[in-house]
C-alpha positions in Angstrom: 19.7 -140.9 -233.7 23.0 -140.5 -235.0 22.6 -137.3 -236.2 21.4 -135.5 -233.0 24.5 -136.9 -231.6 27.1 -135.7 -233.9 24.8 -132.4 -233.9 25.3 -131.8 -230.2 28.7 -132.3 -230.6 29.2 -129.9 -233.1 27.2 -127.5 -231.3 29.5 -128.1 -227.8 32.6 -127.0 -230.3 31.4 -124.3 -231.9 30.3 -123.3 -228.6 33.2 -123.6 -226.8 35.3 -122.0 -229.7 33.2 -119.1 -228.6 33.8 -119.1 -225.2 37.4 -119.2 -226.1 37.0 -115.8 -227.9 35.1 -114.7 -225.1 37.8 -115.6 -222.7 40.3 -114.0 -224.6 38.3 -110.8 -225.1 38.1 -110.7 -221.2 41.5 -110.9 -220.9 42.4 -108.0 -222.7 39.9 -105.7 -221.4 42.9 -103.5 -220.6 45.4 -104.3 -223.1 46.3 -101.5 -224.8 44.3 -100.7 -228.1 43.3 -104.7 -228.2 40.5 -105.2 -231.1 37.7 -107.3 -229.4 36.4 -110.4 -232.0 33.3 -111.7 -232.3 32.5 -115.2 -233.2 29.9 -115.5 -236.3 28.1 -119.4 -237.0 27.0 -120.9 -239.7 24.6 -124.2 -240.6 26.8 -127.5 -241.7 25.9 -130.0 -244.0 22.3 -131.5 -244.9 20.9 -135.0 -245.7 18.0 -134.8 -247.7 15.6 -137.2 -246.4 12.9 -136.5 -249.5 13.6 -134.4 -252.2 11.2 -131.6 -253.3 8.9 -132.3 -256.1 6.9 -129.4 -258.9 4.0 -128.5 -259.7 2.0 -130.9 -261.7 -1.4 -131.4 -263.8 -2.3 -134.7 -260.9 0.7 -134.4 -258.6 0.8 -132.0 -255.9 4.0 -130.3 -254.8 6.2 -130.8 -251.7 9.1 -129.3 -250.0 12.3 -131.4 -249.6 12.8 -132.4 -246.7 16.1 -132.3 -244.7 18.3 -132.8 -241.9 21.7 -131.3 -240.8 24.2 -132.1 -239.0 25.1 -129.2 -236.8 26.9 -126.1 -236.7 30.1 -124.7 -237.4 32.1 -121.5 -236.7 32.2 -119.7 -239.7 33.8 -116.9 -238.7 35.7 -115.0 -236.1 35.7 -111.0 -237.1 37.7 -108.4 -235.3 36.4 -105.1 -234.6 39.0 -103.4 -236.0 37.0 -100.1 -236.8 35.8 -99.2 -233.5 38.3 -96.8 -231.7 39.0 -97.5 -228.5 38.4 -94.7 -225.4 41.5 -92.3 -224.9 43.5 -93.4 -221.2 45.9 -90.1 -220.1 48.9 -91.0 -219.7 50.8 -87.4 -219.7 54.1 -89.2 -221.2 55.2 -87.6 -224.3 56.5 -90.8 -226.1 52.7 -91.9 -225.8 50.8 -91.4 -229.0 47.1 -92.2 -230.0 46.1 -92.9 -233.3 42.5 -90.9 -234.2 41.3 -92.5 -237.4 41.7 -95.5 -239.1 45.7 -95.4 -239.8 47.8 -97.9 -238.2 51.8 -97.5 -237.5 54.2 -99.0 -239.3 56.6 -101.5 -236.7 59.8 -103.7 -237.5 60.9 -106.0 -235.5 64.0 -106.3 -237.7 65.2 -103.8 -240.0 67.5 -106.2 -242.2 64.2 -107.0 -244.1 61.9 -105.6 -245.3 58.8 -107.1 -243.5 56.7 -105.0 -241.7 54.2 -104.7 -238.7 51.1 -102.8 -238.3 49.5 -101.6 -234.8 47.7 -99.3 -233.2 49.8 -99.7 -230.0 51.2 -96.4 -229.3 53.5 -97.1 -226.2 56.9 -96.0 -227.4 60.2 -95.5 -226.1 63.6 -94.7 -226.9 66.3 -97.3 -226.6 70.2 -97.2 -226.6 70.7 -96.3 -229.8 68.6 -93.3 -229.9 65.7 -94.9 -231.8 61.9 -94.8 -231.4 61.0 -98.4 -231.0 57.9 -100.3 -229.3 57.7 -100.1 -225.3 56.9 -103.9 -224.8 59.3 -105.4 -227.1 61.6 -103.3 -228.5 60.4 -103.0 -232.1 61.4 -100.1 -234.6 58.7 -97.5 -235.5 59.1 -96.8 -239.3 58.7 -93.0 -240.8 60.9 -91.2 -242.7 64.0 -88.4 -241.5 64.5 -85.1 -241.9 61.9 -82.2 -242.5 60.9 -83.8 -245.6 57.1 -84.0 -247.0 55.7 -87.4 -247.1 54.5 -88.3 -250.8 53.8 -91.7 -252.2 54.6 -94.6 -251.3 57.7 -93.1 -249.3 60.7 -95.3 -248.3 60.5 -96.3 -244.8 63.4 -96.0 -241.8 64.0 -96.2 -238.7 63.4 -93.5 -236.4 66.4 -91.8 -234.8 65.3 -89.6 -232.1 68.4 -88.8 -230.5 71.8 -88.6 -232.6 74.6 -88.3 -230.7 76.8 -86.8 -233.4 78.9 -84.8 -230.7 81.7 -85.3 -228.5 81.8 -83.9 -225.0 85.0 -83.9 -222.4 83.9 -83.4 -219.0 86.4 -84.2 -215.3 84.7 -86.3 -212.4 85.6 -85.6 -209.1 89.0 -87.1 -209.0 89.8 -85.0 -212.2 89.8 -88.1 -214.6 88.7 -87.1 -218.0 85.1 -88.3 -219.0 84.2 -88.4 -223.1 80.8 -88.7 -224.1 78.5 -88.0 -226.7 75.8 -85.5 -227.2 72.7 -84.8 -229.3 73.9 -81.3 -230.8 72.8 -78.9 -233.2 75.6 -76.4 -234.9 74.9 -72.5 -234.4 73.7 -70.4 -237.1 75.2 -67.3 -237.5 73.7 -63.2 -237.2 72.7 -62.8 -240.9 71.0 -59.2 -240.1 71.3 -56.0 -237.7 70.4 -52.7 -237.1 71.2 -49.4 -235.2 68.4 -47.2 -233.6 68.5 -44.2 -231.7 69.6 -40.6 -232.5 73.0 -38.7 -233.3 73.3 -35.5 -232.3 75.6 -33.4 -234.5 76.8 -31.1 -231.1 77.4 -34.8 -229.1 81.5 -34.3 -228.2 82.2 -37.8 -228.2 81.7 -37.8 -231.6 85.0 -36.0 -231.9 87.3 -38.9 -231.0 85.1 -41.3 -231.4 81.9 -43.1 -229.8 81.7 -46.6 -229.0 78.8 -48.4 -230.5 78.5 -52.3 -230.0 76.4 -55.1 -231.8 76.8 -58.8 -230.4 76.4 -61.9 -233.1 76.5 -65.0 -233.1 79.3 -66.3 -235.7 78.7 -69.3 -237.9 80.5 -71.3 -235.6 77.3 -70.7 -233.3 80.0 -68.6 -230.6 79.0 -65.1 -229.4 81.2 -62.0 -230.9 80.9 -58.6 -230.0 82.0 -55.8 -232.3 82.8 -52.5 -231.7 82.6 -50.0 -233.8 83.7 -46.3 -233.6 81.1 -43.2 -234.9 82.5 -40.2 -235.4 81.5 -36.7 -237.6 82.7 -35.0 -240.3 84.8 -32.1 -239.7 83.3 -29.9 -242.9 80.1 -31.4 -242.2 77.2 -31.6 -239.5 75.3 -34.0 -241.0 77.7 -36.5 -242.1 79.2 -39.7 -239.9 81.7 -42.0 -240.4 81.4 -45.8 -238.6 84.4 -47.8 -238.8 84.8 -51.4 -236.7 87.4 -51.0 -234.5 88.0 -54.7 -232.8 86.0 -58.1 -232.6 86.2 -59.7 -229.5 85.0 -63.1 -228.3 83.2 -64.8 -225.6 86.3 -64.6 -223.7 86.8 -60.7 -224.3 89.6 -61.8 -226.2 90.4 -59.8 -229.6 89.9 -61.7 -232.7 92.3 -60.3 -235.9 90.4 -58.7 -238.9 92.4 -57.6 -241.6 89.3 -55.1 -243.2 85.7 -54.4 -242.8 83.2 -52.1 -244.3 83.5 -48.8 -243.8 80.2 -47.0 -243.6 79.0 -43.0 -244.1 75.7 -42.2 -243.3 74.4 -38.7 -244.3 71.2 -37.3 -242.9 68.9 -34.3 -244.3 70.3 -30.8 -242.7 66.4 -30.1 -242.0 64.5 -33.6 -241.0 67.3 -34.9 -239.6 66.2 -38.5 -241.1 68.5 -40.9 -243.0 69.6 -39.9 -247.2 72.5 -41.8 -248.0 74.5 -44.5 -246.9 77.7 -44.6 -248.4 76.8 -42.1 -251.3 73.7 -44.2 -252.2 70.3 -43.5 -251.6 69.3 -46.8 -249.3 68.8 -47.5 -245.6 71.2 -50.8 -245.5 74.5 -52.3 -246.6 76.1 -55.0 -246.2 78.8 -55.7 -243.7 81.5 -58.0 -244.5 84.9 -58.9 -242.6 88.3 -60.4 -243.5 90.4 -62.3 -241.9 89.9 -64.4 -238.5 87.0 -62.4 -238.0 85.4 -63.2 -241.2 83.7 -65.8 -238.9 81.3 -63.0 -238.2 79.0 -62.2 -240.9 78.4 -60.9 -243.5 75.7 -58.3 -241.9 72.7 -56.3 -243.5 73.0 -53.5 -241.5 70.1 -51.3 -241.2 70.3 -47.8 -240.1 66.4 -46.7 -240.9 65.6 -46.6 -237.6 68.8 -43.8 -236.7 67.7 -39.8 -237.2 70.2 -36.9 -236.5 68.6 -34.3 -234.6 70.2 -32.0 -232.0 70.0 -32.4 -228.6 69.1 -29.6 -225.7 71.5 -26.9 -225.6 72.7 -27.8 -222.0 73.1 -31.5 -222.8 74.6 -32.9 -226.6 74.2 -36.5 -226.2 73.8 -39.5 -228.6 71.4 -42.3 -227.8 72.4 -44.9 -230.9 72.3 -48.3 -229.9 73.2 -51.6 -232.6 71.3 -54.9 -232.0 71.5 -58.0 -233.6 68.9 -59.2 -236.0 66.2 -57.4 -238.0 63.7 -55.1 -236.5 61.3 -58.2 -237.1 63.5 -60.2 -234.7 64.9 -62.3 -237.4 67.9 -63.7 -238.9 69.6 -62.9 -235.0 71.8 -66.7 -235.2 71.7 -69.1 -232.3 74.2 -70.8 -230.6 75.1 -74.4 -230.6 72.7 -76.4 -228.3 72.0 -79.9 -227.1 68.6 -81.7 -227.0 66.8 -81.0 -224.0 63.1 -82.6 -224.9 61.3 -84.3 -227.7 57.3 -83.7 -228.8 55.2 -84.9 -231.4 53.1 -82.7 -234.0 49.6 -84.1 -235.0 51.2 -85.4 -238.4 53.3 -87.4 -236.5 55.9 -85.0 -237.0 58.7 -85.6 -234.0 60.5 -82.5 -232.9 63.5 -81.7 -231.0 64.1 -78.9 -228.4 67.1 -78.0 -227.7 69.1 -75.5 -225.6 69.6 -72.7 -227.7 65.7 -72.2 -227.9 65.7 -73.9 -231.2 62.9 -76.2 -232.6 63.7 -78.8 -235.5 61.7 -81.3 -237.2 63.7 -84.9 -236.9 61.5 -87.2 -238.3 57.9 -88.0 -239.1 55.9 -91.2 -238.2 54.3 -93.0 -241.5 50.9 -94.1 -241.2 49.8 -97.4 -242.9 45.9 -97.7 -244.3 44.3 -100.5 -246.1 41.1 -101.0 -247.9 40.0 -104.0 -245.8 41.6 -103.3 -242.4 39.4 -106.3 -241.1 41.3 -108.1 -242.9 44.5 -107.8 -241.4 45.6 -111.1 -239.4 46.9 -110.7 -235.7 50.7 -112.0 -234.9 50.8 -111.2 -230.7 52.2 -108.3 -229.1 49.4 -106.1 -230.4 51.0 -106.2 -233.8 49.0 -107.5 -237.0 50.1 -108.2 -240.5 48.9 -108.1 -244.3 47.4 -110.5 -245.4 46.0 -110.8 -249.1 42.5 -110.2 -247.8 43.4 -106.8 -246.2 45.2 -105.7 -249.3 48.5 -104.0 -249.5 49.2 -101.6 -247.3 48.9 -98.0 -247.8 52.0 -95.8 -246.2 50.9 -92.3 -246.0 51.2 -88.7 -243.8 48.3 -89.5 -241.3 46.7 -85.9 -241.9 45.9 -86.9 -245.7 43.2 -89.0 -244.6 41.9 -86.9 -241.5 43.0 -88.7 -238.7 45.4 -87.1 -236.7 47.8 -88.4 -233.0 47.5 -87.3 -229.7 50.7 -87.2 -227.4 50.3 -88.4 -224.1 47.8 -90.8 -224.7 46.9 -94.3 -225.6 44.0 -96.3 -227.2 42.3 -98.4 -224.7 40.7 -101.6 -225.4 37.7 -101.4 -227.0 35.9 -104.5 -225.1 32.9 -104.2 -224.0 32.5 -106.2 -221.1 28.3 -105.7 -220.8 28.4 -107.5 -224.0 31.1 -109.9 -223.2 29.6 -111.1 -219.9 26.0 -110.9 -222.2 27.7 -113.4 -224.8 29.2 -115.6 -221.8 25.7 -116.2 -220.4 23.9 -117.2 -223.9 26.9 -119.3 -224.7 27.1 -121.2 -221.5 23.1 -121.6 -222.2 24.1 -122.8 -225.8 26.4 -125.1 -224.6 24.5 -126.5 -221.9 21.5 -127.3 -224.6 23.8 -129.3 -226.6 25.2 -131.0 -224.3 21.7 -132.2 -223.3 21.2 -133.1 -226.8 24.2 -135.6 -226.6 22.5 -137.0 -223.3 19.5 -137.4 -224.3 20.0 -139.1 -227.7 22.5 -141.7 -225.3 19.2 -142.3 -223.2 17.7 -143.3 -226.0 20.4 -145.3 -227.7 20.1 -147.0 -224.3 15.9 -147.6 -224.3 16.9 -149.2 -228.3 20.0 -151.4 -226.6 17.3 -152.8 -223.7 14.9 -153.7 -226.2 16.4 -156.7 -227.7 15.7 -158.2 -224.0 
């Protein structure tokens, strides 16, 4: 009689333990990327009433026979594997893990004990760093355009650096300092001339006026000027000297020499032979002094012919432009960071004003070879345990999985199934409760018999 009664009882905790999980499964129906659990039970012990007996030449055989005491919960499992559905949320610093990878979150960076999630609500704080929308945690990766290998050495995340000092006046004229995100200019590493020099053109006489702008490697703009002229004793022969470098300002910047170039074209095709004596279409333009900032040049002049104009009108149409003819190597100048986006690696890129592109960091990726194993600590963060095995850190392409800007993970709750669950657990419970009540009853018909 006992027995039934410490059964029920079991049965009304297990039971309720899975309501609990129920309950909580409920509540996070639209937490973001919450893991639903599922409540597994299991048999308890067993008093064996008569023990089984074997086969014999005069005995017969019987089964034991036995009685428990119940169940337990053996187990509460999280269905870590099953991806939840993609909610738009068109904010950049949103990313959605596809795959089985988890990212890597500190909530302090003086140790070294790290956070797993799949919680990609992200933000930037005051410092410039990537950290966790709800609470402020780091995300871990690694800087720099660098290739993630094994086992890579985790950091912080510094989206924005502001490595640069800006002065700027309010309206009263006070002075306001304040720093910037900024990326140095490059400097023009290439050029080239195109067009045609006519032979009869008389502007070649004292001189015509061709112009190139650069960018110097102190990411400012430069113009120079340079001056074409022809060879007295011969047609096909031209002399380009620099005559001044001038800044953004239009102010002239010193230069104490500079390349001198002669180009010499064919009397008959009119197309390029020799630049400087030698048999090339380029050369390289360098500059001393202040100007040196500018520089040095490849200068290409295959795309230049000397032909003669119409007998009415000797004109040349030569023109110099920065960078190759592929449109590269033209410099930039220095920018600030206007916008951040994430690559499908993880990769986080900064945009800035001078219409450059760089690769600041990349998010690291943690994997484990029992992911189900992996114990949750609140705030849609879990940790290793020695079930789930150590993690993994890796680039999240290696193991196919990819991330998605502008989204998040949903929860993956089913709530058919949860509301299913609730109904056969309240059934459950209900049955052993009656269990309890009815064994009482007849505790109660033995306690009235002694009357």
């Amino acid at each position: 009689m006992m027995r039934s009664m410490w059964s029920g009882v079991a049965g009304l905790k297990t039971h309720q333990l899975e309501m609990d999980v129920i309950g909580n499964n409920i509540a996070n129906v639209n937490s973001t990327s919450y893991k639903s659990q599922a409540t597994g039970f299991s048999d308890v012990l067993y008093q064996t009433i008569k023990p089984g007996t074997g086969a014999g030449d005069n005995i017969a055989t019987t089964n034991a026979a036995q009685v428990g005491f119940g169940a337990k919960m053996s187990s509460i499992l999280t269905n870590i594997t099953k991806q939840g559905s993609a909610v738009l949320t068109d904010n950049v610093l949103d990313l959605m893990i596809t795959g089985d990878s988890f990212f890597c979150i500190d909530p302090d960076i003086s140790d070294a004990e790290v956070n797993f999630s799949r919680d990609g609500s992200f933000t930037i704080d005051a410092n410039g760093d990537l950290v966790t929308q709800n609470s402020g945690y780091y995300v871990m990766g690694v800087m720099g355009d660098v290739t993630i290998g094994d086992n890579p050495t985790l950091t912080n995340i510094k989206v924005i650096n502001r490595n640069t000092e800006r002065i700027s006046y309010d309206a009263q004229g006070n002075q306001v300092t304040y720093q910037v995100d900024a990326m140095p200019g490059a400097a023009t590493t290439a050029a080239y001339f195109k067009g045609n020099i006519d032979s009869d053109d008389p502007n070649l006489e004292n001189g015509k006026t061709l112009t190139i702008e650069t960018y110097g490697s102190d990411g400012k703009v430069y113009t120079l000027k340079f001056n074409l002229t022809s060879d007295e004793n011969d047609d096909e022969t031209f002399k380009l000297t620099l005559s001044s470098v001038l800044d953004e300002n239009s102010k002239k910047v010193a230069f104490d020499t500079a390349t001198e170039i002669e180009l010499e074209y064919d009397a008959h095709s009119g197309k390029l032979l020799f630049i400087n004596g030698l048999p090339t279409e380029s050369v390289n333009f360098t500059i001393t002094g202040d100007a040196s900032v500018v520089g040095p040049l490849n200068i290409d002049f295959s795309s230049t012919s000397n032909y003669a104009g119409d007998a009415w009108s000797h004109s040349s149409s030569i023109y110099g432009y920065k960078g190759d003819k592929e449109g590269q190597n033209m410099g930039y100048p220095e920018g600030e960071l206007v916008g951040i986006s994430f690559g499908t690696d993880g990769s986080v890129f900064g945009r800035y004003s001078n219409g450059q592109t760089v690769k600041k960091a990349q998010i690291v990726v943690a994997e484990f070879n029992n992911a189900m194993g992996l114990e949750k600590v609140g705030d849609n963060l879990y940790a290793a345990s020695l079930n789930s095995g150590v993690p993994m850190y890796m680039d999240i392409t290696s193991d196919g999985g990819y991330m998605s800007s502008g989204v998040l993970e949903g929860s993956n709750v089913d709530l058919a199934k949860e509301f299913t669950d609730m109904i056969t657990t309240q059934r459950g419970f209900q049955a052993n409760s009656k269990v309890i009540t009815t064994s009482d009853e007849m505790l109660q018909i033995l306690k009235s018999l002694k009357r």
